[in-house]
TORVO-64038 format. One record per atom (N, C-alpha, C, O): residue in one letter; y negated, z negated, x. Coordinates in steps of 0.2 Angstrom, whole numbers, plus 5000, padded with zeros to 4 digits. Layout:
REM TORVO-64038
AYZX ...
REM end
This chain:
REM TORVO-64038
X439953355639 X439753325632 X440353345627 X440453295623 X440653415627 X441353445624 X441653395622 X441753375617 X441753375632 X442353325634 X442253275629 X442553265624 X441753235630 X441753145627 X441853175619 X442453175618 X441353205615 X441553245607 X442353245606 X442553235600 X442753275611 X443453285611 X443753215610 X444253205607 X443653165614 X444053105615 X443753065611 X444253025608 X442953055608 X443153015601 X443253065596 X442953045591 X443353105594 X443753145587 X444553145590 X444953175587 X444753115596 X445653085595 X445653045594 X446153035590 X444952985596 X445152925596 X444952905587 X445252875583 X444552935586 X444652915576 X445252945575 X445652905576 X445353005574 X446353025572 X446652985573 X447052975569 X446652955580 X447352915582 X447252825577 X447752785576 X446452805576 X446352775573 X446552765565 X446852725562 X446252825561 X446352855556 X447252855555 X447452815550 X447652875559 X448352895558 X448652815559 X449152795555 X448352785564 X448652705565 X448352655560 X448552605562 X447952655555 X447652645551 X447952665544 X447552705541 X448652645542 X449052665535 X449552625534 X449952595538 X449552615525 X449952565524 X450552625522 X450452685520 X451252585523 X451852605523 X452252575520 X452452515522 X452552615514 X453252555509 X453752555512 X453952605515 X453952505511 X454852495514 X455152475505 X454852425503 X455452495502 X455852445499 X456652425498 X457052465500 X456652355496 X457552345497 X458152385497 X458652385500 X457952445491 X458652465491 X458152525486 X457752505482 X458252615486 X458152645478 X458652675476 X458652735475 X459152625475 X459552625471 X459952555467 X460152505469 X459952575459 X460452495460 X460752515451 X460652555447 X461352465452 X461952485447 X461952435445 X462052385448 X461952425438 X462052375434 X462652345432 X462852295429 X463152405434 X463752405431 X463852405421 X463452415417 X464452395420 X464752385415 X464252305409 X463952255411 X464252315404 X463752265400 X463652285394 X463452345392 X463952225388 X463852235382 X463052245378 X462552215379 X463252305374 X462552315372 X462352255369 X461952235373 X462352205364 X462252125362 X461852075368 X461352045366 X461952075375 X461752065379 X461052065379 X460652025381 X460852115378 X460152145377 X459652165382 X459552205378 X459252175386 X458752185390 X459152185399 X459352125401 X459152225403 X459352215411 X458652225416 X458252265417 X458752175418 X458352175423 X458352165430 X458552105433 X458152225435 X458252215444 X457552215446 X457152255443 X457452175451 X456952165456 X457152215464 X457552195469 X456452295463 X456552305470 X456152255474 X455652225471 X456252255479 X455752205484 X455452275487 X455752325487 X454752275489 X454152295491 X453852285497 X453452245496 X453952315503 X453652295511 X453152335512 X453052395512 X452652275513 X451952355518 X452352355525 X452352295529 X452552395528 X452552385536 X452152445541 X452252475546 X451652445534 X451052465538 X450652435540 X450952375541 X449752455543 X449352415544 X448752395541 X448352355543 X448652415535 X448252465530 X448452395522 X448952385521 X448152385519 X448452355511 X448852425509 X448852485511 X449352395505 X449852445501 X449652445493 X449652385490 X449452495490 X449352505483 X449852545479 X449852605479 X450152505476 X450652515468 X449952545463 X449552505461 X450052645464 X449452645459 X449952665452 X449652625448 X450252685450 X450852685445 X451652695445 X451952715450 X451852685439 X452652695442 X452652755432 X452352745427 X452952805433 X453352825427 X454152845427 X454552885430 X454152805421 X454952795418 X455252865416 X454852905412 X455952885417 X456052945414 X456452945406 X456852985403 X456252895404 X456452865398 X456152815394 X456252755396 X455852815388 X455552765385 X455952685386 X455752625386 X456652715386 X457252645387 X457152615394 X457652575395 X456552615398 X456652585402 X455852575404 X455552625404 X455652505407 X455152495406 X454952455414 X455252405416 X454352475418 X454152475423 X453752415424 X453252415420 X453852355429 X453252315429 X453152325437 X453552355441 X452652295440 X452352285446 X451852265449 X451352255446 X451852235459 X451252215461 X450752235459 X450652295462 X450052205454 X449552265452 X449052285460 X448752345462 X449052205464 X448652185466 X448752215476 X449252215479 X448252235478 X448552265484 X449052215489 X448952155489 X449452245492 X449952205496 X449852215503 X449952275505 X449552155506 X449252175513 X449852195517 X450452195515 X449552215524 X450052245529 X450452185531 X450152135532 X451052175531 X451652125531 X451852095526 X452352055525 X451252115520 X451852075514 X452152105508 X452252165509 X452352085505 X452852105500 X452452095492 X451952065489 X452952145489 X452952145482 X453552165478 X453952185482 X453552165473 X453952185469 X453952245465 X453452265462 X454652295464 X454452335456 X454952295452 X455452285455 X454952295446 X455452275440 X455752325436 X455252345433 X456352345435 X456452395431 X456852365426 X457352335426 X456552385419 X456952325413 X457252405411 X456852455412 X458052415407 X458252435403 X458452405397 X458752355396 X458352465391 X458352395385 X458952455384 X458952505386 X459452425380 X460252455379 X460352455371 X460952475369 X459752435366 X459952455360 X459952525358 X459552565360 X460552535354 X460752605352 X460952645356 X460852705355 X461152625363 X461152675368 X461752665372 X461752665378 X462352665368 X462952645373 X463052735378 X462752785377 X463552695383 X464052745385 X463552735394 X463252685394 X463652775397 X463352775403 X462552795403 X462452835399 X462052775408 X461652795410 X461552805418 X461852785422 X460852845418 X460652845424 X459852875422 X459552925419 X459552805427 X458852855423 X458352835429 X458452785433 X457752875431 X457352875439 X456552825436 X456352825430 X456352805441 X455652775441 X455452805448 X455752805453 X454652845446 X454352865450 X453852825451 X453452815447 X453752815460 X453552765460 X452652795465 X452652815470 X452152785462 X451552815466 X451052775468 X450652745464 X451052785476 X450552735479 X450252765486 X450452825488 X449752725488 X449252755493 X449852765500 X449652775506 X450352765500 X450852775505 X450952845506 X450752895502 X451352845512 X451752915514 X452452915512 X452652855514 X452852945510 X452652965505 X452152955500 X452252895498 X451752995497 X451652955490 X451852925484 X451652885480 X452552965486 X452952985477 X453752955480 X454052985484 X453952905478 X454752875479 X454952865475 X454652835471 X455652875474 X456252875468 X456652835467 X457052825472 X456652785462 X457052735463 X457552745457 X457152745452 X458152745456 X458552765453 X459152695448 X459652675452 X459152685442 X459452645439 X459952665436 X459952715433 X460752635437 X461252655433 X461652585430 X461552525431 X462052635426 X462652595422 X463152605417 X463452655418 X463252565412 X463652595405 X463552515402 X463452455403 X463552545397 X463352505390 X463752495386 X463752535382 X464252435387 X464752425381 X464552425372 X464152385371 X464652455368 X464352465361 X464752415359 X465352415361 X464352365355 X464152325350 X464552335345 X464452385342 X464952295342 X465352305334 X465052325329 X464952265325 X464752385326 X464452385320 X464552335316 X465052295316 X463952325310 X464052295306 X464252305300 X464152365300 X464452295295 X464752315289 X464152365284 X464252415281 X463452335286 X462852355283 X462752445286 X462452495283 X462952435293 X462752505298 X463252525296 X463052585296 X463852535294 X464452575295 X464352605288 X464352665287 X464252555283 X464252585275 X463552575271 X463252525269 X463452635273 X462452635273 X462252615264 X461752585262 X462952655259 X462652655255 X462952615247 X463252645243 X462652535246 X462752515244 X462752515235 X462152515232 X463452515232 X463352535224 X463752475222 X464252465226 X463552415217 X463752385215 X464052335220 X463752315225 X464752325219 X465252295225 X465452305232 X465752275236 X465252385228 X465552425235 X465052455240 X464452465238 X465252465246 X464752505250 X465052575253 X465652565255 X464752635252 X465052695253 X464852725263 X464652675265 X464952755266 X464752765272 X464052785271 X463552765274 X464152845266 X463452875264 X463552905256 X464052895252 X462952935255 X462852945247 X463053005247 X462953025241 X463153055252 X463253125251 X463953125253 X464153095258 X464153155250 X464953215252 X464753275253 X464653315248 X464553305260 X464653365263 X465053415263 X465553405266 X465053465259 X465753515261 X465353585265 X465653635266 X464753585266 X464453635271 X464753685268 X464853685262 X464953745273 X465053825270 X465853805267 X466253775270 X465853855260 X466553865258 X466353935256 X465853975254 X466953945259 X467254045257 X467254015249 X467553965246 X466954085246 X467054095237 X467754105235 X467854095229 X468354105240 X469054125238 X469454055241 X470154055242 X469053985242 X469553945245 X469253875243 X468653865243 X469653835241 X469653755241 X469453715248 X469453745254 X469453675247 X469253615255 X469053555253 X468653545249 X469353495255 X469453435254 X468953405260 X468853425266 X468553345257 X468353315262 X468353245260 X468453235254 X468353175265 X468553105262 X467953075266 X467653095270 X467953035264 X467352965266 X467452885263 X467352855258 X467552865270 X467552775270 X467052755266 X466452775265 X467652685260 X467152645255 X467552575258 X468152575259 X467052535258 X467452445257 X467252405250 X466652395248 X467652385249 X467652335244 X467152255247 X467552215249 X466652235246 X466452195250 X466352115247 X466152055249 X466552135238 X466452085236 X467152035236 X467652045240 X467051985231 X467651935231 X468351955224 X468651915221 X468252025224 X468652045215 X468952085216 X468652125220 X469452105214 X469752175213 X469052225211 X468652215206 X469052295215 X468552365209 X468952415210 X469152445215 X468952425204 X469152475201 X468552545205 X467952535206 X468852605206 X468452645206 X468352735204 X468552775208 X467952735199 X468052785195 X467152835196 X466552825197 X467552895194 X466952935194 X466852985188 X467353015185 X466153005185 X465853035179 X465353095182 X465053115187 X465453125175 X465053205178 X465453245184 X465353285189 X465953225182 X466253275188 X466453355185 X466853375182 X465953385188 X466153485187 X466653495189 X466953455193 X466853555185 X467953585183 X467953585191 X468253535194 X467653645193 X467553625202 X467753605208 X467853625213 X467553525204 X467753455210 X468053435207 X468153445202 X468453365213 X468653325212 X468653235216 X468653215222 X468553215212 X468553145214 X469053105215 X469453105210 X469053075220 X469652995217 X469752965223 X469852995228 X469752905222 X469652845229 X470552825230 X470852805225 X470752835234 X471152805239 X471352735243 X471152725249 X471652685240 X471852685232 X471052655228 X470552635229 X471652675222 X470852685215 X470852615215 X470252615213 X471052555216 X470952505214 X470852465222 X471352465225 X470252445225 X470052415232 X470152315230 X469852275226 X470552305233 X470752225234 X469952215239 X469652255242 X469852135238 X469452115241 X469252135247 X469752155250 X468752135251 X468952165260 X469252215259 X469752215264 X469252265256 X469952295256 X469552365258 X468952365256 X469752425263 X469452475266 X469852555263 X470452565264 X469552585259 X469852655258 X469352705259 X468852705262 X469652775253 X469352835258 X469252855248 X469552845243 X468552905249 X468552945244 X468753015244 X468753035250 X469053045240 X469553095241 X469053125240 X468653095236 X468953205242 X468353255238 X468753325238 X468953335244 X468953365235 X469153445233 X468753485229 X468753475223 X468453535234 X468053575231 X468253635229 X468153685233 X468553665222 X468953735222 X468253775220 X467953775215 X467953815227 X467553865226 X467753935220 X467353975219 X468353925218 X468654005217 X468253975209 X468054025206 X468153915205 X467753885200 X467053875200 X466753865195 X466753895206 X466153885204 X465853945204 X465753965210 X465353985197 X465254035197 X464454065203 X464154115205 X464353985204 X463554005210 X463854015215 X464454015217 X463254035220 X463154035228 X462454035230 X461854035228 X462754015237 X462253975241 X462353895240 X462753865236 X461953865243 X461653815242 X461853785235 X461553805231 X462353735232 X462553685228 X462653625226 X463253605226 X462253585224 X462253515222 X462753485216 X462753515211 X462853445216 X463253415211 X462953315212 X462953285217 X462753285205 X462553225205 X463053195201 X463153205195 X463453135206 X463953125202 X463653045199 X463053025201 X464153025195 X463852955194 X464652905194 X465252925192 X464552845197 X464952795199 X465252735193 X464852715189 X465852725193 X466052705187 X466552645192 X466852665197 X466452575190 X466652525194 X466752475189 X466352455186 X467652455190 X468052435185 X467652435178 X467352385175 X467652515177 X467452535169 X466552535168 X466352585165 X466352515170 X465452505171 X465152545177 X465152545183 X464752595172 X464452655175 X463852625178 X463452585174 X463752645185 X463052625188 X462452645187 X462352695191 X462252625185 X461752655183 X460952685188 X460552645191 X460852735187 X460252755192 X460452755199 X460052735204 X461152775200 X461352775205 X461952845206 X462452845202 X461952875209 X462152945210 X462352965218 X462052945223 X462952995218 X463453015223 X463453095223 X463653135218 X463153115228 X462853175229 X463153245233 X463053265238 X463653255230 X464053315234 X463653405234 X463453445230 X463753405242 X463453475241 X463853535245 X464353515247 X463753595246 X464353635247 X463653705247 X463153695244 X463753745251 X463553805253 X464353885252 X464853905255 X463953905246 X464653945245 X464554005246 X464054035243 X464954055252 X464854085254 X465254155251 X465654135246 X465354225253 X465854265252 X466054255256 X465854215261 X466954295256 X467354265260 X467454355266 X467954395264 X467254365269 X467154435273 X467954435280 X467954475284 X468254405279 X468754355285 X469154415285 X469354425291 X469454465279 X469854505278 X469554575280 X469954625277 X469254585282 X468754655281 X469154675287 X469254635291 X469354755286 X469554795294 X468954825298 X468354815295 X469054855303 X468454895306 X468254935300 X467654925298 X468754985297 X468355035293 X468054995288 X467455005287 X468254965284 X467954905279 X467554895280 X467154895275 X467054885288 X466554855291 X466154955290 X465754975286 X466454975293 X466055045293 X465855075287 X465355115286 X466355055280 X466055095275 X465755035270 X465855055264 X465554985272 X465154925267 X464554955266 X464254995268 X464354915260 X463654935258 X463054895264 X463054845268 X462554935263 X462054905267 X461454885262 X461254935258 X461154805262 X460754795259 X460054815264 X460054775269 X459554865265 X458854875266 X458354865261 X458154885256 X458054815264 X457354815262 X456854845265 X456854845271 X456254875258 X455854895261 X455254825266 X455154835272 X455154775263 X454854735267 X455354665261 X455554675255 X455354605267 X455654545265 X455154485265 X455254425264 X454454525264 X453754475262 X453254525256 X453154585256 X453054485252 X452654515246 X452054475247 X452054415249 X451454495246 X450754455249 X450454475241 X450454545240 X450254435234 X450154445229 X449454445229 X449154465225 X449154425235 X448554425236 X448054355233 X448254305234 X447454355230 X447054315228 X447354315219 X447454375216 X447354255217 X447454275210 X447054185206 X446954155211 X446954165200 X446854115199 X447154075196 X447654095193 X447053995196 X447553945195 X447753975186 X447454005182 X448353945187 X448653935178 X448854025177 X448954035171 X448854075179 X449154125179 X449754145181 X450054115186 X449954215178 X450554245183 X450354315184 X450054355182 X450754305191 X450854385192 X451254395196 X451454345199 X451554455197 X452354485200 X452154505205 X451754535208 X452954485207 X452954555216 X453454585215 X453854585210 X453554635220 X454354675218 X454454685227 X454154705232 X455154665226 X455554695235 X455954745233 X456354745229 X455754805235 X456154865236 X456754865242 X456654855248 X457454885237 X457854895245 X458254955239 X458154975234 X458654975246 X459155035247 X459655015249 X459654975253 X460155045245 X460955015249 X461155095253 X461255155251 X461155085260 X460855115265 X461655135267 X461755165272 X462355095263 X462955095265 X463255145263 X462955195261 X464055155263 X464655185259 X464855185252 X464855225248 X465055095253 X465055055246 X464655045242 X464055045242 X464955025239 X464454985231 X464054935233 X464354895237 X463554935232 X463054855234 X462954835228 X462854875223 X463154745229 X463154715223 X462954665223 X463354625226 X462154625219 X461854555219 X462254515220 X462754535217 X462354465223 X462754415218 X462554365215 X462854325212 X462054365217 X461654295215 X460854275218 X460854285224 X460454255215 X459654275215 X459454205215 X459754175210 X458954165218 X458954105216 X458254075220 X458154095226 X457654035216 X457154035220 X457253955221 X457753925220 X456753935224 X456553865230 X456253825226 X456353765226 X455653855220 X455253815217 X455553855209 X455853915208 X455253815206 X455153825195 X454653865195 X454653895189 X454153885200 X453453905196 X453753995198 X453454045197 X454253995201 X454154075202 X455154085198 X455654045198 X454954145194 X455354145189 X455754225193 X455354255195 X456554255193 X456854295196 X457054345190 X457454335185 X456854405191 X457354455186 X458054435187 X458254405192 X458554435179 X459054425182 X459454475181 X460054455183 X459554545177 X459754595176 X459954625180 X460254675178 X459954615187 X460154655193 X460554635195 X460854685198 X460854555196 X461354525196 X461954555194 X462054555188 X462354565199 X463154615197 X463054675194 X463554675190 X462654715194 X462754765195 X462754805201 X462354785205 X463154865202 X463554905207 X462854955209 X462454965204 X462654965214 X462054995213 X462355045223 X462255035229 X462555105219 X462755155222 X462455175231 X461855165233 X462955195233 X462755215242 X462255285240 X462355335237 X461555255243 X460855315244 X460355275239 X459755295240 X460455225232 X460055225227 X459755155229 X460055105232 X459155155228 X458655105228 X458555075220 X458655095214 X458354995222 X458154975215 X457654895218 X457554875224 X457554885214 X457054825218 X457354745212 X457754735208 X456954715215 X456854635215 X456354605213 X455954585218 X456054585207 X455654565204 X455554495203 X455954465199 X455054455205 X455054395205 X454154365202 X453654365206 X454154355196 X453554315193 X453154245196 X453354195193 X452654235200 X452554175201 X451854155196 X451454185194 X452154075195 X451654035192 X451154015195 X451253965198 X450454025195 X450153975199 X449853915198 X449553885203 X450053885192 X449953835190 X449253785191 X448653795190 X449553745194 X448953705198 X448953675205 X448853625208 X449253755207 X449353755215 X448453765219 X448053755214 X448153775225 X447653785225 X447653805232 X447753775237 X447453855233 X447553885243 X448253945244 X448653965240 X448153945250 X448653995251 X449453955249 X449553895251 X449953995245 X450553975244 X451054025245 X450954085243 X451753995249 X452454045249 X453054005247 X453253945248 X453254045244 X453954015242 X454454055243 X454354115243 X454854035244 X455654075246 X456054095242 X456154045239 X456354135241 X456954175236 X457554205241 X457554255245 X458054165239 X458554175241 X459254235237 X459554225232 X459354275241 X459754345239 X460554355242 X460654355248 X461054345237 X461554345239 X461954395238 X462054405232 X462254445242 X462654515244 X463354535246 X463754515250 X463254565243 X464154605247 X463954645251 X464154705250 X463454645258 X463154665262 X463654605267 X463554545267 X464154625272 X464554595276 X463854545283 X463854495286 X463454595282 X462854595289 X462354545286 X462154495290 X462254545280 X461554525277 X461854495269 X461754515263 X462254435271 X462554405264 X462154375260 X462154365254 X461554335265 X461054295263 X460454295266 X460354285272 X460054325260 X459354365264 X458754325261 X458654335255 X458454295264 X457754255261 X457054325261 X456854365265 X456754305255 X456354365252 X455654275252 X455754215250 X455154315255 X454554265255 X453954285249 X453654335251 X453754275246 X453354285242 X452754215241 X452854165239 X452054255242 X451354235244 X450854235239 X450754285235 X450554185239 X450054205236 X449254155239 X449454115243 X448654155237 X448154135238 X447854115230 X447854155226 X447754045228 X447654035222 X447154005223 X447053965227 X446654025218 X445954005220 X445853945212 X446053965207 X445653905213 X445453855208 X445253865200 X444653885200 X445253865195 X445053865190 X444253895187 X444053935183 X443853835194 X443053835191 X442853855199 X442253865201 X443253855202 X442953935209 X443054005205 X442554035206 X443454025202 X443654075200 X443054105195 X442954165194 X442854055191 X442254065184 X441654075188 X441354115186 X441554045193 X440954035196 X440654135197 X440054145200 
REM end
């Protein structure tokens, strides 16, 4: 009885194991080769074989890129026939070379097959509109910012930025509100029709008396007529300049310490003030010196007394900062930015909190 029990539980296995569909497909791999992004959409057809005995089911496929987009047989593909997967790549914005995989999941052995998509994507000749985003009167600028990122407090730096002339006239081009600081001037100043130059920008930090983070709004003047409600935005992060410090320099600098770099004011109610204070210690050699104090919003107001003065190695002094609560409502933080002749800690963010309860919550 063992016996017969033993020969049909082979013979279901052997039926079970011979009972399975199996993919074949044409190729998992394929190359697009070279192709202008303009072109637009690529598309290959893998072929799809059951050479099982079993139907074959496509249960899904995933793209390893939204750039590429999977279709297939939904429907089962019996034992000896065929189906298809499609693999579309869309090539907008996306020059240069690729290579991207479709995983493929079905009642097969394996379950999981890779089919792998490649190529390169010739990029597309920008448009005049993409190139120079930002359009003043006649002219179109690249962009509306002039970056000069970090500048040492001891040093100048030039930066330039493509402008085209796109109308049919000579423009003149001129700029207003320009701080001692900066400087302006288009390359050449006068743009012939179709005509392509460069805005010239020099920023002498050793003139400007802030730090940190600084904006300047300029305003555009084209042959003689200011634009109006439109603004050319230069910004500049001004730093110390620490480039010369020796080792000992470094050994005997002041050290900014704070006691804590968050102030929690607690519950307070709308339309009031009240203060925090950060205590620190100059923990160094040298003289520690503010250089500059500056908050993130208007409703929180900064001692400014403490600003350059010399505040000796061992002596503590603090930092005093008024918040408005105005017609804020719930927990609020704001940031306060602290600038030093601390080599380690030249820019130190002080957070200051508060919890503002409502006007007629607070009465209740």
């Amino acid at each position: 009885m063992k016996r017969v029990y033993l020969i049909l539980s082979l013979l279901i296995f052997a039926v079970i194991g011979w009972s399975q569909p199996k993919i074949q497909l044409s190729s998992t791999e394929y190359n697009f080769g070279k192709f202008k992004e303009e072109v637009g959409k690529q598309t290959y057809d893998f072929t799809v074989t059951n050479t099982g005995n079993s139907p074959l089911v496509i249960q899904n496929i995933v793209a390893s890129c939204g750039c590429t987009t999977p279709e297939w047989t939904k429907s089962p593909i019996p034992a000896g026939g065929k189906g298809k997967i499609t693999a579309i790549y869309d090539p907008v914005n996306r020059p240069g070379p690729f290579s991207k995989t479709l995983a493929v999941y079905s009642n097969s052995k394996p379950e999981v097959v890779v089919l792998v998509i490649k190529g390169e994507v010739i990029p597309r000749e920008k448009t005049i509109e993409e190139l120079y985003i930002f359009p003043v009167g006649s002219i179109r600028f690249e962009s509306n910012h002039l970056a000069f990122t970090n500048i040492k407090k001891t040093e100048k730096k030039i930066r330039v930025m493509p402008v085209i002339n796109t109308s049919t006239a000579p423009v003149k081009i001129e700029f207003e509100q320009v701080p001692a600081y900066l400087a302006l001037k288009a390359n050449p100043e006068t743009l012939k029709p179709g005509q392509k130059g460069i805005i010239e920008g020099t920023y002498d930090a050793t003139k400007n008396p802030t730090w940190g983070n600084a904006t300047s709004l300029i305003k555009v003047r084209l042959n003689g007529v200011v634009q109006e409600k439109v603004y050319y935005y230069v910004s500049a992060n001004l730093v110390e300049d620490f480039s010369g410090l020796s080792k000992d320099d470094l050994a005997n600098a002041p050290i900014f310490k704070l006691t804590s770099a968050t102030v929690d004011l607690g519950k307070m109610p709308a339309a009031t003030t009240k203060e925090g204070e950060f205590r620190f210690t100059n923990e160094g050699k040298n003289d520690l010196i503010i250089r500059h104090i500056r908050s993130t919003c208007g409703c929180t107001a900064i001692q400014q007394g403490i600003q350059g003065v010399a505040i000796k190695s061992g002596e503590s002094s603090s930092i005093k900062a008024v918040f408005n609560s105005g017609s804020y409502k719930g927990k609020q933080t704001k940031a306060i930015y602290v600038y030093t002749n601390d080599p380690r800690n030249s820019e130190v963010i002080l957070m200051l909190s508060a919890d503002v309860i409502p006007q007629a919550t607070a009465r209740q």
